[in-house]
C-alpha positions in Angstrom: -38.4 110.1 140.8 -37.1 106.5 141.4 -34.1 106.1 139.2 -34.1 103.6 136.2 -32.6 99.5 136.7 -32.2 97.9 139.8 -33.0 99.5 142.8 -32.6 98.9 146.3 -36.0 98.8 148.2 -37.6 98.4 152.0 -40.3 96.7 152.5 -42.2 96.4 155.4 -45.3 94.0 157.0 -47.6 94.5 159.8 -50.2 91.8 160.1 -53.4 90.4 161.5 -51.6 88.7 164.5 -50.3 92.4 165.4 -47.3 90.3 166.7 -44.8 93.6 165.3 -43.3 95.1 162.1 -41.1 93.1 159.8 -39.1 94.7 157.4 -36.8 93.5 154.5 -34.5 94.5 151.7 -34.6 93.4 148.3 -33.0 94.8 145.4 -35.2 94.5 142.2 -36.8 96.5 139.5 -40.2 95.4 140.0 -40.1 92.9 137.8 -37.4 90.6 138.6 -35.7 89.6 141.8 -31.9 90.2 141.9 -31.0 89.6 145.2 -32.2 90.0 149.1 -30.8 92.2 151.8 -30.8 92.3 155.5 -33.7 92.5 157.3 -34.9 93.0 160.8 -37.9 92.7 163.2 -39.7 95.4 166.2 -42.3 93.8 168.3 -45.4 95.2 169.2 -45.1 95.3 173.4 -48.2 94.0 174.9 -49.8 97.4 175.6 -49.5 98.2 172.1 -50.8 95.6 171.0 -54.0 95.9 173.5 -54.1 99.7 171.9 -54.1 98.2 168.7 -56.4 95.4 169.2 -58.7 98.1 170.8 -58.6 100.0 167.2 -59.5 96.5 165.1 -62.7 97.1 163.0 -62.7 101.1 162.9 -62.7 103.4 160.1 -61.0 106.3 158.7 -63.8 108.4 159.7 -63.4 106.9 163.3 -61.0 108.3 165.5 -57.5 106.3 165.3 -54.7 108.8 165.8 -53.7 106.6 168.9 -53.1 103.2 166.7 -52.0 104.9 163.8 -48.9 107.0 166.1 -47.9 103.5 167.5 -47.8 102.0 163.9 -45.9 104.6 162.7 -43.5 105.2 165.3 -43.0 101.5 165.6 -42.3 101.3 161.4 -39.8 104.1 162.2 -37.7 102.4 164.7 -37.3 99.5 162.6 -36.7 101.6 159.2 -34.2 103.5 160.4 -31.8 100.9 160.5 -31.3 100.3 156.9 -29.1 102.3 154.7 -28.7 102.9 151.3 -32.5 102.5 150.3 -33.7 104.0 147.3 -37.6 103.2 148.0 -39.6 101.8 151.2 -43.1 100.1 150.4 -45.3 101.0 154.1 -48.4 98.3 154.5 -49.7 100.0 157.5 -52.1 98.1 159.7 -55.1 96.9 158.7 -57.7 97.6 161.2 -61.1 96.9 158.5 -60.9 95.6 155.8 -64.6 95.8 153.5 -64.4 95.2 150.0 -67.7 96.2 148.2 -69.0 97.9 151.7 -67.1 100.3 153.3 -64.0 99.6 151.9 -60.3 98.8 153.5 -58.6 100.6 155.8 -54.3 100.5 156.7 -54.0 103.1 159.0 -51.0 105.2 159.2 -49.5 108.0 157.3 -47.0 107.0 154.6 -46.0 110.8 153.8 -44.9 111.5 157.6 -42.8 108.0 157.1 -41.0 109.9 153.8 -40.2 112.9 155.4 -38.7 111.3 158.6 -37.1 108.9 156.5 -35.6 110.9 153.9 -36.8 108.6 150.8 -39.5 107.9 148.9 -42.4 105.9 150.7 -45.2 104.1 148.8 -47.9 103.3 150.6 -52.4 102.9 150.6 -51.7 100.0 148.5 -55.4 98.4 148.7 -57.2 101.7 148.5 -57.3 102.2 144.8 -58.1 98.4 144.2 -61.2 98.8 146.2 -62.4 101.4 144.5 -62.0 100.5 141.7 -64.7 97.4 142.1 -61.4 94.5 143.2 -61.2 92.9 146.8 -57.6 94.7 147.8 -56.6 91.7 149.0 -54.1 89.3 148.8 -51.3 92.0 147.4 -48.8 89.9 147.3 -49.0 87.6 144.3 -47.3 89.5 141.8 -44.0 88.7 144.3 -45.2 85.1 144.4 -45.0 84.9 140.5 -41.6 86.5 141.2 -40.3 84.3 143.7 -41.2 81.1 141.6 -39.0 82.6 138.3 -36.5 83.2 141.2 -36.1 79.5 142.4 -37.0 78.0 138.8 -40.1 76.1 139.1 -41.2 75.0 135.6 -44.8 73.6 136.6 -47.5 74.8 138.7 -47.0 75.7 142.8 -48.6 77.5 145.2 -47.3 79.4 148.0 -49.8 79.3 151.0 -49.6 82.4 154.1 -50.6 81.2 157.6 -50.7 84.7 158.9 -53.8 85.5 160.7 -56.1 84.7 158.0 -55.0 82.3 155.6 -54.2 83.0 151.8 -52.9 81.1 148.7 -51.3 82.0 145.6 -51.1 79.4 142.5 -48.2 80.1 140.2 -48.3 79.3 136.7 -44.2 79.7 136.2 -44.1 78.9 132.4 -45.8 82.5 131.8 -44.1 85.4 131.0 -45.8 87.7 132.8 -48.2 88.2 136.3 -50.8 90.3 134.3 -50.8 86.6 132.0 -54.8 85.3 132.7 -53.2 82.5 132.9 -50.5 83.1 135.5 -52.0 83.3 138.8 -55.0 82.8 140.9 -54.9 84.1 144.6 -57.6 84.6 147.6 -57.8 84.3 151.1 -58.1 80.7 152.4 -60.2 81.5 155.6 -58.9 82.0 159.2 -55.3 81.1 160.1 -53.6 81.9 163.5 -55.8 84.7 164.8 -58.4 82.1 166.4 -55.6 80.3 167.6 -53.6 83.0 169.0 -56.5 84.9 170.6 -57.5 81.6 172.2 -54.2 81.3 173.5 -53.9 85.0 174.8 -57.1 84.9 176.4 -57.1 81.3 178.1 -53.0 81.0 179.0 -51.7 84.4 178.4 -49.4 83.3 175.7 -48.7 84.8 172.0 -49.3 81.2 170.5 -49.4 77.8 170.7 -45.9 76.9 170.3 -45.6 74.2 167.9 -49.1 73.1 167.9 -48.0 70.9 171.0 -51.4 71.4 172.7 -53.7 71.4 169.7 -52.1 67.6 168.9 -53.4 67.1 172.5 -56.6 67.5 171.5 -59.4 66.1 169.6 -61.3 68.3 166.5 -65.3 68.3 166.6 -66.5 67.2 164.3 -70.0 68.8 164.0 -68.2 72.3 164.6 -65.9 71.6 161.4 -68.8 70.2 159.6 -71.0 73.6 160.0 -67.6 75.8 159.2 -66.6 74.3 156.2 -70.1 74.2 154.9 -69.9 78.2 155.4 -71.4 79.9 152.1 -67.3 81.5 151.4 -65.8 77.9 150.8 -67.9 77.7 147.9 -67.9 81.2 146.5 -65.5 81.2 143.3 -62.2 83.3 143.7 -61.0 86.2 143.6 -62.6 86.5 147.4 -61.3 87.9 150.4 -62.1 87.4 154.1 -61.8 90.6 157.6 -59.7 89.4 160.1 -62.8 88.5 162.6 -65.1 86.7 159.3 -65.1 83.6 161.1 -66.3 84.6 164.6 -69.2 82.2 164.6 -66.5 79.5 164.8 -64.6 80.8 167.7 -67.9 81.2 169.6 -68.6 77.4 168.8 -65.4 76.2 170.2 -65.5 78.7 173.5 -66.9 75.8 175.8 -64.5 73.2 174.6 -61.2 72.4 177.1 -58.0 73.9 175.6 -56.9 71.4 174.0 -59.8 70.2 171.7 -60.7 74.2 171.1 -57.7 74.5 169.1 -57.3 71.1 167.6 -60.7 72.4 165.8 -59.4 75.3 165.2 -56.0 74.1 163.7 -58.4 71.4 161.3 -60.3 74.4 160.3 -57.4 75.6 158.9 -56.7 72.6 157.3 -60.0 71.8 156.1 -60.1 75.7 154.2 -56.5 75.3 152.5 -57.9 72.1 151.2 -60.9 73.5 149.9 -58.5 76.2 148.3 -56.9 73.8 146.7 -59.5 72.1 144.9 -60.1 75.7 143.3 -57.0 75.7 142.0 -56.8 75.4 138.0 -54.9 72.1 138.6 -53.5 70.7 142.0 -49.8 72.5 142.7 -46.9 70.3 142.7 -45.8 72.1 145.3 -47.5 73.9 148.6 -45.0 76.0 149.8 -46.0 77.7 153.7 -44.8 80.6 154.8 -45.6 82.8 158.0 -45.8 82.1 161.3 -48.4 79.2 160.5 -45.6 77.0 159.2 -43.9 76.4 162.7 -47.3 74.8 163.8 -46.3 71.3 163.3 -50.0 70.2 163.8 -50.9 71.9 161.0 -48.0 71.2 158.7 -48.3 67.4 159.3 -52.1 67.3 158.9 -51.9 69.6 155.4 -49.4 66.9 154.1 -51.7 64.0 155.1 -54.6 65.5 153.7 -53.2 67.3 150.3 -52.0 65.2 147.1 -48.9 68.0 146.6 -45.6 68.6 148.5 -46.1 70.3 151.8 -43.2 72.3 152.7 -42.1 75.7 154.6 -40.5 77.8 152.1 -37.0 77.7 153.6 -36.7 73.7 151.8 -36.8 76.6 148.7 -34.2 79.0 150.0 -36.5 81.6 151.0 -37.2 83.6 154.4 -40.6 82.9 155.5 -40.6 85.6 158.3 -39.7 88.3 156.1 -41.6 87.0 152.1 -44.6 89.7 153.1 -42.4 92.6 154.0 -40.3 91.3 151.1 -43.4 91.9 148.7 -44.3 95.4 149.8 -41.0 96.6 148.8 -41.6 94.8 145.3 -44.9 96.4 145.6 -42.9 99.5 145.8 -41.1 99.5 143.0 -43.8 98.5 140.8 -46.3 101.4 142.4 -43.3 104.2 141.4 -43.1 102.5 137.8 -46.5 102.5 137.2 -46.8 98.8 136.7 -49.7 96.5 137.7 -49.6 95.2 141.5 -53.3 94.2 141.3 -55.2 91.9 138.3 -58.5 89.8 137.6 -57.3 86.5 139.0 -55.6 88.0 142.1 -58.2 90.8 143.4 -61.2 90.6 141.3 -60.5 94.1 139.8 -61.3 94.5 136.2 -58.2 94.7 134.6 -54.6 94.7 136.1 -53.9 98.1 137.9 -51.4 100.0 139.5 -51.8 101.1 143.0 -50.9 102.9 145.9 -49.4 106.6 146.7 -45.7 107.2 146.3 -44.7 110.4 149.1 -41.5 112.4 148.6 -39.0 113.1 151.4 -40.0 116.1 150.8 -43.1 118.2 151.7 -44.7 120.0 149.2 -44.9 123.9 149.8 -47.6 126.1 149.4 
């Protein structure tokens, strides 16, 4: 049982770029933020991330003990440097993700984290979402609307993740709640850094185009960008949510092109589907605040400012960490799953109605 008031949870994120496990205090109870913690950061070494990579697009059914041992042994080193948590919130790693096929699956085993730990571990947050008729996905509004009471916006904003896929949240701040109809809208953009990063792996046998120096080298094609952005998803109405590898076509269309134009394309994708995001909006955000590892692509950055009619900043010009916001919402997340209290609603999944989600393990094991 989570004690009443504030509480001091862990949160922790491992995403589509399978770059490592971030993890982050913040002390909360589940409806406001009251304050952030310290927070810390494990790589993925290269041969776990090949294991990992290996794993991407299996299901529970399939056999993926090795990839779910290295994310939970990896979550463990970086968890057991924090003291004094009450809850942690455990994302797992997504290695499917099928809303209204076969489902979603984070692989790893929350309950093993809660006994090794020694506290409370919430964790399948998509699961129940799924099932229940929602896309899963993005999960992290509710700590959007959260963050923009926290920094006092009083009109409209969005906060925009470059992880590898793409996804935005618009923020009414003047409502009282996230459940409000009227307080959010969220869904994935389209792809972010994992064309990018793969191209980079595979071609130079480096994490990432650092800065977008080499994609401002090159020149976007045209035709390919015309044929992406004309993709049936851009004009589906949100909720909607995309797989990791939804946009293969598009990395097969720039595989002939030299380095240099391949991922200017590819970083004007991106830029072409946050501005089709945008025009989905309710009304344009004042504000487009960027946060993962996206932002640090200058290339990008510059050409969403040129192209948008809003404020195009990382979300430090706000105060905020943009490493550590999506290991920051899963231990919201946390807090709200052990209350009961929605994490999930119409305008952010596509679910019915708001709903709770996600299983909260004891340190201890049940007998019998």
């Amino acid at each position: 049982m989570l004690q009443a008031g504030i509480v001091t949870a862990l949160g922790t994120m491992s995403g589509t770029s399978l770059d490592g496990v971030d993890a982050a205090v913040l002390r909360t109870d589940g409806r406001r933020i009251f304050g952030f913690g310290p927070t810390d950061f494990r790589a993925y070494p290269a041969q776990e991330q090949a294991t990992l990579r290996a794993h991407l697009g299996r299901w529970k059914d399939d056999d993926c003990r090795q990839a779910a041992r290295i994310v939970e042994e990896a979550h463990l080193a970086v968890m057991r440097g924090f003291e004094g948590v009450d809850i942690a919130g455990f994302h797992g790693q997504t290695l499917a993700h099928d809303p209204g096929g076969r489902g979603t699956h984070q692989c790893g085993d929350g309950a093993r984290l809660a006994r090794a730990l020694g506290c409370p571990v919430a964790w399948d947050f998509r699961t129940a979402d799924v099932a229940a008729g929602g896309q899963g996905a993005p999960l992290a509004p509710f700590y959007h609307f959260a963050l923009a009471k926290w920094i006092g916006s009083d009109t409209p904003i969005a906060f925009l993740n470059l992880g590898g896929v793409g996804n935005i949240t618009w923020v009414d701040p003047t409502c009282d709640d996230p459940e409000d109809p009227a307080a959010l809208m969220a869904f994935d953009t389209g792809p972010a850094n994992a064309p990018m990063n793969d191209l980079m792996r595979e071609r130079r046998g480096l994490d990432y185009d650092a800065g977008g120096a080499l994609a401002a080298s090159g020149q976007a094609v045209p035709g390919i960008i015309a044929d992406f952005i004309d993709a049936p998803y851009f004009r589906k109405v949100p909720p909607k949510s995309l797989d990791r590898d939804a946009f293969a076509g598009l990395v097969r269309e720039v595989a002939d092109l030299p380095d240099a134009d391949a991922l200017a394309t590819l970083a004007e994708a991106v830029v072409r589907s946050v501005a089709a995001a945008c025009a989905l909006c309710p009304v344009m955000p004042r504000q487009l605040f960027v946060t993962g590892g996206g932002r640090r692509n200058e290339k990008v950055m510059s050409d969403l400012a040129d192209r948008l009619p809003c404020d195009v900043s990382a979300v430090e010009a706000a105060g905020l960490d943009g490493d550590m916001l999506e290991a920051q919402a899963f231990a919201y997340l946390a807090v709200r799953s052990a209350r009961g209290l929605p994490i999930s609603s119409p305008q952010t999944t596509g679910v019915a109605r708001p709903m709770t989600g996600g299983r909260v393990s004891s340190a201890f094991k049940a007998a019998g």
